[in-house]
N, C-alpha and C positions, 0 to 999 in steps of 0.2 A: 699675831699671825701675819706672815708675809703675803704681799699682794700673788695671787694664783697665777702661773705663769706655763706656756706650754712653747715648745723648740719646733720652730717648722724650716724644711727646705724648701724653696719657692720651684715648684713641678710645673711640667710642660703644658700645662693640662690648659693653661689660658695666659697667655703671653700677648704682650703686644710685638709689632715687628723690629722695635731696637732689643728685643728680651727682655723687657721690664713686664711684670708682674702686672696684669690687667686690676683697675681698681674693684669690679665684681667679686674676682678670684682672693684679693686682697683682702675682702668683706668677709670671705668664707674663713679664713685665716681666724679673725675677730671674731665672728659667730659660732667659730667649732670650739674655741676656747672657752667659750662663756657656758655651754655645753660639755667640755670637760670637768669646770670649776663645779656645774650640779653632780656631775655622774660621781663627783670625790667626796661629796657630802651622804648621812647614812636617807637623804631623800633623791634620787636618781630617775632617770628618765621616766622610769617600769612608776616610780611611783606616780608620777604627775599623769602618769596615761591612766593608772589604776583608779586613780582617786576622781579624773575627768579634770584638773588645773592646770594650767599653764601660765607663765609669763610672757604676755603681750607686749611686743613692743610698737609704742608708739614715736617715738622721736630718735632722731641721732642727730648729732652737730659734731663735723670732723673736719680735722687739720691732718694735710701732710705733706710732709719737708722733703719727703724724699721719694721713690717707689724701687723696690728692690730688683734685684736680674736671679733669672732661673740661674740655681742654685747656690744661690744664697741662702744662708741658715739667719733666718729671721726667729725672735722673741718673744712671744704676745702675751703682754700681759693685763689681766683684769680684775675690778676689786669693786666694791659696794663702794657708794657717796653717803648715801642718804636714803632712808624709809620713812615712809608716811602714810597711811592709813592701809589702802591695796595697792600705793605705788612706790618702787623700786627706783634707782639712779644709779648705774653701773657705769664705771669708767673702765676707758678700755688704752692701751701705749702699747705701742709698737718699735722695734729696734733690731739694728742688724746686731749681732752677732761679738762686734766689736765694740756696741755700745753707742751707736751715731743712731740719733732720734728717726723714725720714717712715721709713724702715724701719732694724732692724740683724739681720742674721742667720746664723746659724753652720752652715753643715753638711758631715755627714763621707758620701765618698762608698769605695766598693770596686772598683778594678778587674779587672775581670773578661773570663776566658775566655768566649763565649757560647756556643760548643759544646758545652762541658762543663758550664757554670754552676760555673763552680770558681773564686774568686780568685787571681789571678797578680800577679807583681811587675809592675810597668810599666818601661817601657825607661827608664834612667837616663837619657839622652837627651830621652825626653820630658817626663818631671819637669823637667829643667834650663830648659827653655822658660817652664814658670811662673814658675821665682823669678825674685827673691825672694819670703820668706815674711814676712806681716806679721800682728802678734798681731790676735787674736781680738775683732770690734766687740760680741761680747755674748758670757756665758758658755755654755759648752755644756749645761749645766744647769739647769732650771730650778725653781720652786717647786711643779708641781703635785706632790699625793699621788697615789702607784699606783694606780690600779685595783682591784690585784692583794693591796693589804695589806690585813693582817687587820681591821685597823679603819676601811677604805674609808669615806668620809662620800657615796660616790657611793651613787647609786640607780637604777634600770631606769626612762627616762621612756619610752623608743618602741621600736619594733623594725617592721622592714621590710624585703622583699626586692627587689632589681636585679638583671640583669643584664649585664655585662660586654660589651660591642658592639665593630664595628670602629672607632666614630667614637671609642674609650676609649682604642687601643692608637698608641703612640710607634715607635719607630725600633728600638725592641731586643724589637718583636713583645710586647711586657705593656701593661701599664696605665700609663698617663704619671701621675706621680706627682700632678699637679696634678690628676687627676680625683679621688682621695680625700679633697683638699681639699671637692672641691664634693659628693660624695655626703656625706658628715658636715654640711656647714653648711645642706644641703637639710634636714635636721632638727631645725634650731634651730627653739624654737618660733617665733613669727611676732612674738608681742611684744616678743622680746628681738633676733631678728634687723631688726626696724623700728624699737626704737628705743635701737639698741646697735651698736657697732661689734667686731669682736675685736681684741681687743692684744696679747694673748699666746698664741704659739700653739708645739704643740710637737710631733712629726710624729714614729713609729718604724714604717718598712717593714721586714714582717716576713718574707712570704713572696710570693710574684711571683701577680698574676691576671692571665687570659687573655683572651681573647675567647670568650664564652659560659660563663665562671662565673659560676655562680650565687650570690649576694654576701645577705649578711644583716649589714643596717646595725644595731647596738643603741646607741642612745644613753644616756649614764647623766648624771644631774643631780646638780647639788654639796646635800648636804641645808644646808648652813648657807651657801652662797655660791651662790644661784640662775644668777649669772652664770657661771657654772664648770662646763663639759660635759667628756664625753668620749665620741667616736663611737669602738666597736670596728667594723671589718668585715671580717668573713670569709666563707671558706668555706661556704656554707647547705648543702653535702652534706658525708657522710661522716664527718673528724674534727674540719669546720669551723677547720682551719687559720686563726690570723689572719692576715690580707694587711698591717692597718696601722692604729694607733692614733692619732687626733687629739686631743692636750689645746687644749683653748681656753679664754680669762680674757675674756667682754667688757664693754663698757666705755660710758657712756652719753655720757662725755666728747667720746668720738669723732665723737659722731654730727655732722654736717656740714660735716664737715671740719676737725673743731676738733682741740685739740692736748691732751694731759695735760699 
């Protein structure tokens, strides 16, 4: 079986101002594919709503060389790594049209009961539909430092509240994973988001937001690498639960279009 692949032209619809293809809009690219690669198997959307299952994803770790211009017919292709018990590893590669790399990226997803919100096995049946499995287009790991460690070189640049709306929530009733993309980059400052592109970026869903949670964006700044963020957001009541952490590396390379 060849890796699942779908043809996109890059539309108006989210551009940056040299015409490069916003990295959100870019995301949807990647996530509409991996959504076409279910709807071609004999188990399709209608099933996973039918039966209450879904594929959660929890991580992404992404590489890109390049970022496309409206109307460029870009490639996207995606394919199975690895299965293990309820959790999935989907790779995902990106390219123009010509064959010149723009994205590579790794993520592991859980499936899951939505009744419960419990992880379950998936029917052996329907794994058999993806394979084969083919290695991994970038590592799942990448170089940023924690947050969380003791000698963090991050620092508190911003902090701001949102709201969670219905135009925020996907098909399994939360937050569609691609809006945490755009609330974190809504707070790059304005000189690095004008004249920088992001390259590296690295995504952990932590815990699920709803419609009408109350969301507190904190962004923290790299003290010796200014290009190097990290948007927390969580919860803004109670134990402020985190929803999902965005690492981003960006890059001045980038900027119109150009290639590292």
């Amino acid at each position: 079986m060849e890796k699942f692949q779908t043809l996109y032209s890059v539309d108006y619809q989210s551009l940056n101002p040299d015409l490069t293809v916003t990295f959100p809009r870019l995301m949807y690219y990647v996530q509409e594919t991996s959504i076409r690669h279910t709807e071609s198997t004999s188990r399709p959307m209608r099933w996973y709503m039918e039966n209450r299952r879904g594929w959660l994803v929890t991580n992404w770790s992404i590489r890109l060389s390049e970022y496309p211009k409206l109307m460029d017919n870009i490639i996207v292709k995606t394919y199975p790594i690895h299965f293990k018990g309820a959790i999935g590893e989907r790779g995902f590669e990106a390219f123009k049209e010509s064959g010149e790399p723009l994205l590579a990226a790794h993520s592991t997803w859980v499936f899951a009961d939505l009744v419960n919100n419990k992880p379950v096995r998936p029917p052996i049946e329907l794994l058999d539909e993806y394979r084969p499995e083919f290695p991994a287009p970038t590592e799942k790991k990448m170089g940023f430092q924690s947050l969380a460690a003791e000698d963090s070189p991050y620092y508190l640049a911003s902090r701001r509240e949102l709201t969670a709306t219905r135009r925020d929530i996907d098909t399994n009733e939360h937050v569609n994973n691609i809006k945490y993309i755009e609330w974190a980059f809504d707070d790059i400052p304005e000189d690095v988001y004008r004249a920088s592109r992001a390259r590296e970026i690295k995504i952990t869903y932590r815990n699920q937001c709803r419609a009408g949670d109350a969301v507190l964006a904190e962004l923290y700044r790299h003290s010796g690498d200014p290009q190097s963020f990290v948007s927390i957001l969580k919860h803004a009541d109670g134990d402020q639960a985190v929803f999902a952490e965005v690492y981003a590396l960006w890059d001045k390379n980038l900027i119109g279009g150009g290639s590292i």
